[in-house]
Structure formats: C-alpha cells, structure tokens
C-alpha positions in Angstrom: 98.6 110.8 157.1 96.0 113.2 155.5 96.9 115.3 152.5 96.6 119.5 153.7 95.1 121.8 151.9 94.9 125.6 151.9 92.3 128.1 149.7 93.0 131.6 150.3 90.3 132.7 147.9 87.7 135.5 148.4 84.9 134.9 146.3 82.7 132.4 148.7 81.0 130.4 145.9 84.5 129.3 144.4 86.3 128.6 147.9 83.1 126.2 148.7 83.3 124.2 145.1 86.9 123.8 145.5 86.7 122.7 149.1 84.0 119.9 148.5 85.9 119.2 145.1 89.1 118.6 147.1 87.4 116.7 149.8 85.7 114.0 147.9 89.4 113.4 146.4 90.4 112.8 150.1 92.5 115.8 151.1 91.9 117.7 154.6 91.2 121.3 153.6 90.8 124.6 155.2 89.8 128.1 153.9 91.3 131.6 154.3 89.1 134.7 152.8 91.6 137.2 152.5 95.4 137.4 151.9 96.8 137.9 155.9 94.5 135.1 157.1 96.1 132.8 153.8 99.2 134.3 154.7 99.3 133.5 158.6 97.5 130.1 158.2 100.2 129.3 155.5 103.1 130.1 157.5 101.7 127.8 160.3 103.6 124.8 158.5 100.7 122.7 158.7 99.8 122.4 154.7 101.1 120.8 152.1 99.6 122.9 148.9 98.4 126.1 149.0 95.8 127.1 146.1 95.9 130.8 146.2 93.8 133.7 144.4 95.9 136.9 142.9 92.8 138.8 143.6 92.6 139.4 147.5 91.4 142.0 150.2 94.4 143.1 152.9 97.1 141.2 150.6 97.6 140.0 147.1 98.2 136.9 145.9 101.2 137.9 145.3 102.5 140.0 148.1 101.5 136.6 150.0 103.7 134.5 147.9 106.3 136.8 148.0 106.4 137.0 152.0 105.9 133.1 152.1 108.7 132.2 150.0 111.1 134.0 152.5 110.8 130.7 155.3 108.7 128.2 152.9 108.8 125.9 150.0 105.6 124.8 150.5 103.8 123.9 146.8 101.7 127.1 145.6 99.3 126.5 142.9 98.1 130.8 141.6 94.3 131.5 140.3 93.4 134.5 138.9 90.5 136.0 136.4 93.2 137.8 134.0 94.9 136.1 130.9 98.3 138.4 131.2 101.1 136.9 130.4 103.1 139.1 132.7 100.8 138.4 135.3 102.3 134.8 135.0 105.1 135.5 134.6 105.1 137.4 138.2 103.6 134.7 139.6 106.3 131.6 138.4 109.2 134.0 139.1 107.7 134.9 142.9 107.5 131.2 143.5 104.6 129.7 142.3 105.1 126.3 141.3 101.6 126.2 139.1 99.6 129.0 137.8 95.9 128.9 135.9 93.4 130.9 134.7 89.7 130.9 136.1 87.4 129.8 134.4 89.6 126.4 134.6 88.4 122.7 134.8 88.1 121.5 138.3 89.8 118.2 136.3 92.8 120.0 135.6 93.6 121.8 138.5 93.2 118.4 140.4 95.4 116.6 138.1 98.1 119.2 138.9 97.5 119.1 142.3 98.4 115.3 142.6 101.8 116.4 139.8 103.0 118.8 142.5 102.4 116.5 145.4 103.5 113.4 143.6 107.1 115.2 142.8 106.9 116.7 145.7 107.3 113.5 147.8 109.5 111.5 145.5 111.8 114.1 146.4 111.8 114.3 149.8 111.6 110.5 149.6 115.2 110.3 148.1 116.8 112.8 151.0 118.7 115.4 148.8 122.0 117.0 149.8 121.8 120.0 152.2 125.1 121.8 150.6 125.7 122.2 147.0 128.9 123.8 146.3 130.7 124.2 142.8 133.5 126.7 142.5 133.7 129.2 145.7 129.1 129.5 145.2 127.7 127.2 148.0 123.7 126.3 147.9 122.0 125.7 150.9 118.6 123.8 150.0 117.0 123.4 153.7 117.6 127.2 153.5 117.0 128.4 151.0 120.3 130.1 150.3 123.1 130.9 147.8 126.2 132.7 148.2 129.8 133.3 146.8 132.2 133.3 149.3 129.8 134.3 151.7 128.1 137.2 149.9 124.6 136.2 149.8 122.7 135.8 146.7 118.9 137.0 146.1 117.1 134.6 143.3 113.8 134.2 141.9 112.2 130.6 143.1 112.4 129.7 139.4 116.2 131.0 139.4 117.0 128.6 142.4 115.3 125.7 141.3 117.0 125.8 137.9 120.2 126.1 139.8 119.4 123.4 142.2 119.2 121.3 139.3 122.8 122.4 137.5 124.4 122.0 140.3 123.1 118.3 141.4 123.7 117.0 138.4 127.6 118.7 137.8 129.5 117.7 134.4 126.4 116.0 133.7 124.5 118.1 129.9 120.8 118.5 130.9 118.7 119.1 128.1 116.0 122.3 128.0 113.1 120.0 128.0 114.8 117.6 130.6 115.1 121.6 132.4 111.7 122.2 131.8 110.2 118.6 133.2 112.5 119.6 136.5 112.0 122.9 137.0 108.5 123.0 136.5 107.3 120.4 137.4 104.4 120.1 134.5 104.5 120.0 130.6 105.4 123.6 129.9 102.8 125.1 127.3 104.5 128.1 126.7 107.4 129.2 125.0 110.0 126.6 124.6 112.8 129.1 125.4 112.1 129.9 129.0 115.1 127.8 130.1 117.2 130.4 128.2 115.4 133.3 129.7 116.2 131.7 133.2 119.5 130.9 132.3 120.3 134.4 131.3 118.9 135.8 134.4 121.0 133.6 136.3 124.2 134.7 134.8 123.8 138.5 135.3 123.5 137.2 139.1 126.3 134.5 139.2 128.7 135.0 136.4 128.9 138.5 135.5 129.1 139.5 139.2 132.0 137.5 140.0 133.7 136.9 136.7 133.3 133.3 137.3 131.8 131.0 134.2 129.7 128.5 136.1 126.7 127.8 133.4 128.0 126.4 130.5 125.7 126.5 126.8 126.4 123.0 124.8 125.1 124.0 121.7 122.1 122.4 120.2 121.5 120.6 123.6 121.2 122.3 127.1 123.3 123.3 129.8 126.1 122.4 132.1 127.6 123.2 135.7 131.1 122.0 135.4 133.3 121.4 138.5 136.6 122.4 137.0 
C-alpha cells in the first residue's frame, strides 16, 4: 500500500519541487494551497505525513496543527522561512513531530520523512496498550486522553508523548537521551535539557495539582514512573 503524502504549502514553486521530489521516492502525494484546504484534506484520514508551512493564507501552520491534533496523531513535519527559536518551540509543543527551516536540503527533509514513518510503523506494528494507568491518572492512547480520577487533563503533544513513555515503561529509569531518541523521534540538536523542561511542565499539570509524586528524578541519570 502506497505511502500518503500531504503539502499544505502556498508558495507554488516549492509545493511543485517537493511533490516531484517526494514522487520519484515513491510516495502518493497531494497538495493543499492554503491552511483550511490542508486542514480539511488532513482531517480526511487518508495521509500518513503531513509537511506543512507556518506561513499560510485563511489558517496558519499553526492554528492547523493545533485544530488537527484535537482527533489526529497523524506525523506533521513544520516549514517555515524564520530561524526563531520560539517559533519552534510553538510548533514541537502544538504537536509537530519535526520542524525545519527553509532553505533546507531536499536530502534532509527526506531522510526525516522515512525516520518518522519508519517509527511510526514499528510502533503500530507491536500493538501498544490502549489504557495506561499508574496511581488514580489513566492514559488513553487511541484517545488521546489523560485524567485523574476522571478530571481530564489538557497536555502539549510533546507533554503526552513524554508521559506515554514513563508510564509504559513503569519502575523502569529512562535516561534523558533514551527520552530524547523516544520522544522525538530524531537526534535532538538542541539543548540537551529539554527533557527537564518537559518534565517540569508535566509536574505543574500532574503533581502539583493533585499532590501526587508520579515523576520521579534519579539523579545523574533520568526519570522514573514508579507504581507504588
């Protein structure tokens, strides 16, 4: 079955090189020129990878990810003309699995392409628990979902995959760069301590909401979910 595609970029000359690019590797592809068509084509289900443009009449690139990620997981690699690191930074914590900067090497983009698909199916490929549960906070990974005691939980895509991880691996220390490889999904060039960043953001969602310790520091290594 044929690899799917989506562009939802504006600029013509781009969404053409990518296409033929992505065609020769042997991927079905389609276009969208503005952010509702990307969005309503997207939310078809018919795609696996979406490369999507910040920069977008109608919607951003980032009001689209936003309103995918309420129903769909679907891979998400962001392009954009600016270098801001917050900019980034917005785009990883709204869900995007991969971000880079244009002018990029049509080399790289297809190598993390086949990353994202390759991890992609090798996980759906080992059928992963639907419930996660750990100390009254349940995780729902066909939907999406986290609660405590059935107060729903609102997290960051980054936020839930990092948890995702803790909690399928309980009593088990994961290292930060083991975190990194996971969550990510790519060698991380950035600052080494985004696990800790993540991890803290978790906590003032998790722990210091409920007074419950879930995410445990082991000093000089990583982190641990312990079932006790």
């Amino acid at each position: 079955m044929e690899t799917r595609i989506l562009i939802v970029e504006d600029e013509e000359k781009i969404g053409r090189f990518l296409e033929l690019e992505l065609q020769h590797e042997g991927y079905a592809v389609e276009k969208a020129v503005s952010g509702r068509e990307g969005l309503e084509k997207a939310q078809s289900g018919q795609f696996d990878l979406m490369v999507l443009d910040v920069m977008l009449p109608e919607l951003n690139g980032f009001e689209v990810l936003r309103r995918l990620r309420k129903n769909s997981d679907m891979p998400v690699i962001m392009l954009t003309a600016r270098d801001a690191v917050m900019d980034k930074v917005a785009g990883l914590d709204g869900g995007a699995d991969d971000y880079m900067t244009k002018p990029f090497a049509i080399e790289e983009l297809l190598a993390r392409i086949r990353l994202i698909l390759k991890k992609r199916s090798g996980g759906s490929a080992k059928k992963e628990n639907s419930l996660l549960t750990c100390k009254g906070l349940t995780m729902d990974v066909k939907r999406y979902e986290v609660s405590y005691e059935g107060d729903k939980i609102e997290l960051t895509h980054r936020e839930f995959e990092l948890l995702k991880v803790l909690l399928e691996n309980k009593n088990i220390v994961i290292s930060r760069d083991t975190l990194l490889q996971k969550v990510c999904g790519y060698d991380y060039l950035g600052e080494t301590n985004v696990i800790d960043v993540y991890v803290r953001y978790l906590r003032s969602k998790l722990d210091d909401v409920y007074n419950v310790k879930w995410i445990q520091t082991v000093r000089g290594v990583g982190y641990v979910i312990k079932d006790e």
